[in-house]
C-alpha positions in Angstrom: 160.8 66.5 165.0 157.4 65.7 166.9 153.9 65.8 165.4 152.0 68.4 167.3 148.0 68.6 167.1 146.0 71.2 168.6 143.2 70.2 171.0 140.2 71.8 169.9 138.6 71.6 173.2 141.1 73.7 175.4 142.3 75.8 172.7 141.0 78.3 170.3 138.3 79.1 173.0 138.4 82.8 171.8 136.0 81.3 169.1 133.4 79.2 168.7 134.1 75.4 168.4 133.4 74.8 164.3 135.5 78.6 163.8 138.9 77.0 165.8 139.6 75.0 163.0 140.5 77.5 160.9 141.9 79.3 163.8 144.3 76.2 164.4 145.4 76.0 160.4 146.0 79.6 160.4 148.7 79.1 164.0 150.3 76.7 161.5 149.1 73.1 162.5 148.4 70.2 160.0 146.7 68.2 162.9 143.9 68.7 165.6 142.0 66.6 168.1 139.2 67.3 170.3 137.4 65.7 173.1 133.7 65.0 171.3 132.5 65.5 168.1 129.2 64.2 168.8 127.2 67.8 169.3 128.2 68.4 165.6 126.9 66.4 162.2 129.8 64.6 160.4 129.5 66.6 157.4 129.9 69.8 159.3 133.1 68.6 160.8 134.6 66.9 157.7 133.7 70.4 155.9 135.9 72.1 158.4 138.6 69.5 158.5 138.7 69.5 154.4 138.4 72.8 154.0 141.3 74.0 156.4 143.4 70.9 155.2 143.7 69.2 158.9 144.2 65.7 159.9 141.9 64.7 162.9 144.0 62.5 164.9 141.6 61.8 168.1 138.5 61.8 169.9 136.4 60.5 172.8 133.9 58.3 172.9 130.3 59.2 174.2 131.0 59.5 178.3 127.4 59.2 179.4 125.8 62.3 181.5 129.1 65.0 181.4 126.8 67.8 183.0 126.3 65.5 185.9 129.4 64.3 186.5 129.2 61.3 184.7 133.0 60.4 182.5 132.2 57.5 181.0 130.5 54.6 181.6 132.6 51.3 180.8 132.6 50.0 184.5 128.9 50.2 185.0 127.6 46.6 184.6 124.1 47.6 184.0 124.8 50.0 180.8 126.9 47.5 179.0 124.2 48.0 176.0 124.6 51.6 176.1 127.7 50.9 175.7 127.8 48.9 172.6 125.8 51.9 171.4 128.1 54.2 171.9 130.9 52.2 170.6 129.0 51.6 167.3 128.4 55.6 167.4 132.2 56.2 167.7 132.6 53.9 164.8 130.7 55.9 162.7 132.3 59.7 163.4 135.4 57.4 163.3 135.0 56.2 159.8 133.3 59.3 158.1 136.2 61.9 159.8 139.1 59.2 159.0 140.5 59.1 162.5 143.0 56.7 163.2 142.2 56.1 167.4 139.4 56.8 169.8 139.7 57.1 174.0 137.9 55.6 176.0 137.0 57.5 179.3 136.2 54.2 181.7 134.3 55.8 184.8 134.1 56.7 188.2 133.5 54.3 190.5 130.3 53.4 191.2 128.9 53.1 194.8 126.9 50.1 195.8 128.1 48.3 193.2 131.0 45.5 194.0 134.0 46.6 192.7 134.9 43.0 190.8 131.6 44.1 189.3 132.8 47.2 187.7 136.3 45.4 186.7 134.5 42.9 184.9 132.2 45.1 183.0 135.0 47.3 182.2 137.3 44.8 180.6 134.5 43.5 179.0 133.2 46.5 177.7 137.1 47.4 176.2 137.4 44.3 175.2 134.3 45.0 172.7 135.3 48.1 171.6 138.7 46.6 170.9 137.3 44.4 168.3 134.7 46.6 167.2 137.5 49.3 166.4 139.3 47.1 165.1 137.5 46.3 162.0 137.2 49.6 160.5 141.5 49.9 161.7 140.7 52.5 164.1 142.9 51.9 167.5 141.4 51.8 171.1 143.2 54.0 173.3 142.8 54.4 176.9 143.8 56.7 179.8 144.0 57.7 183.5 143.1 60.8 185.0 144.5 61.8 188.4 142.5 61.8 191.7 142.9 65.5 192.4 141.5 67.0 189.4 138.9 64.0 189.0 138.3 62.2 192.1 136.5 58.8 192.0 137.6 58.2 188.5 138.6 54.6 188.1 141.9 54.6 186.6 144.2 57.2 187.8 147.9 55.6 187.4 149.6 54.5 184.0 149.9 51.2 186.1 146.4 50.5 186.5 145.9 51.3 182.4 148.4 48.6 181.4 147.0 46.1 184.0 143.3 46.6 182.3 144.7 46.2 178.6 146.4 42.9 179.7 143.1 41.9 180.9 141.4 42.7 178.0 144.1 40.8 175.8 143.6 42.8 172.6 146.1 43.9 170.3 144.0 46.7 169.5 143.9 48.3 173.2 146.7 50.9 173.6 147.8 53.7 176.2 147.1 57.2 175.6 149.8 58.9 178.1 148.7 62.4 179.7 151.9 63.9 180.5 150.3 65.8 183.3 147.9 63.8 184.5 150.7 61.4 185.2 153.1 64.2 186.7 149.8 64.5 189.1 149.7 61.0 190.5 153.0 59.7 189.6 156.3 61.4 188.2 158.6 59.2 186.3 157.4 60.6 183.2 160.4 59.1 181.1 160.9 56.2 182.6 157.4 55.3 182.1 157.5 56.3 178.1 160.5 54.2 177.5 159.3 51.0 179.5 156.1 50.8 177.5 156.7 53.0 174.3 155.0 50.1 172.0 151.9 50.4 174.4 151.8 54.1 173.7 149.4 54.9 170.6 148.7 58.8 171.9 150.7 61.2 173.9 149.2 64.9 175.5 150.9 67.2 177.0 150.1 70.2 179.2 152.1 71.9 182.5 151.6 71.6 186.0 150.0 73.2 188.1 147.1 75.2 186.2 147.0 72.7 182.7 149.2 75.5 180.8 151.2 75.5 178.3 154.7 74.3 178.6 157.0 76.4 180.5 154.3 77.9 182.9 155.0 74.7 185.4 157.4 72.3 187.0 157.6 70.1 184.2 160.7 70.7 181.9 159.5 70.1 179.0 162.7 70.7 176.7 164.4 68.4 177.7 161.3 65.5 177.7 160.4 65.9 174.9 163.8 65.7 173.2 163.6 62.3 175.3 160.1 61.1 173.9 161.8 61.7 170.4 165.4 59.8 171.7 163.1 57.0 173.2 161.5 56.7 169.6 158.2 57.9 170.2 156.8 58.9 166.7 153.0 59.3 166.2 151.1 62.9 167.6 151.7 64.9 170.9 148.4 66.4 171.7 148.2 70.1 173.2 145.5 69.5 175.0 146.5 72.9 177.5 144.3 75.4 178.5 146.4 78.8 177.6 147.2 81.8 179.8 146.9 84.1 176.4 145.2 83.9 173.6 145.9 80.8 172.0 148.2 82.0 168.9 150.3 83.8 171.8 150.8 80.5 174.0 152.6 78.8 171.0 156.1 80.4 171.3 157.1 77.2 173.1 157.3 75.3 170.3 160.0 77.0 168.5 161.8 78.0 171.4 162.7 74.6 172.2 163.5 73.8 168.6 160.3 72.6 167.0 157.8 73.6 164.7 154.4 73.3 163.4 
């Protein structure tokens, strides 16, 4: 049976961010995620985290200027102290809200700016965080985002991801695999989970086209995830979908294809 958590940044949007934790206990979850906590003081989140008995199972670390485009800053060789600041603020949400992995968002490319440049600073940059995460046991995840929805961004194949952890050399650097980012750029969505499952710390799932819930798309996602759960995969599957309903209504999924919450 797969570990679903809610992502509190696509659903629940019928309320206010610190009210969709409730929201997401009351639909029956045990486990959320969310893509920044840093608006918010710790104590307000652990509050709502305590209080509706969740288990916070990711977030993102700082990504530089959002509003102005900016999604993260790991391959820009001038910020690499900003950087380490950012890292050391992750650490601290990390610790206080008990999370067990953090993503890093890596960049868009940057123009004028060689690109060995950028891949240096980028491995270098995971290669801190790596460590840095690694001594308060929180793991370093990090993913691709496909070149239609984000264009520019850095890493937009799984391929590219696994090439970047094997040059940072870490045993703390893992994949998080987003099921339709992937379908986006590549297909092979089994083959890929079974050829690197140990690489794998995070999984997320939403359909394709329009980031819906599954069964509004092409991907059939009955029969993969039964195959996630045959392949062995065993820690969360993120909803990180943007529903067509109201959030509670865009569920019925889940025990349709045999699951529950």
């Amino acid at each position: 049976m797969p570990n679903f958590s809610a992502n509190l940044t696509m659903m629940f949007q019928e309320v206010p961010f610190l009210e969709r934790f409730s929201a997401a206990a009351k639909a029956g979850f045990k486990a959320v995620e969310f893509m920044f906590p840093y608006d918010y003081p710790v104590t307000q989140l652990q509050r709502e985290l305590i209080t509706n008995g969740l288990k916070l199972v990711l977030f993102n670390m700082p990504a530089g200027a959002l509003a102005a485009g900016e999604r993260g800053i790991a391959v820009d060789p001038s910020r690499r102290a900003e950087f380490r600041t950012d890292v050391l603020r992750a650490v601290e949400y990390a610790e206080a809200l008990g999370v067990p992995q953090v993503n890093c968002l890596v960049g868009k490319k940057l123009a004028g700016v060689a690109e060995s440049e950028q891949w240096q600073a980028m491995i270098e940059n995971l290669r801190f965080a790596a460590e840095t995460f690694a001594t308060v046991g929180v793991r370093l995840v990090v993913e691709h985002l496909n070149a239609r929805d984000m264009p520019g961004f850095t890493l937009t194949t799984t391929g590219q991801v696994l090439d970047v952890l094997d040059q940072v050399g870490h045993e703390n650097a893992f994949l998080q695999y987003d099921v339709y980012h992937a379908q986006r750029m590549e297909g092979e969505l089994s083959g890929i989970l079974r050829a690197h499952l140990p690489r794998i710390s995070h999984i997320q799932i939403s359909d394709n086209p329009g980031r819906h819930q599954p069964g509004t798309g092409e991907i059939n996602y009955r029969w993969l995830l039964a195959d996630f759960i045959a392949a062995g995969y065993e820690r969360y599957i993120g909803l990180e979908y943007l529903p067509t309903d109201a959030s509670v209504d865009s569920l019925g999924w889940i025990t349709e294809y045999g699951y529950s919450l």
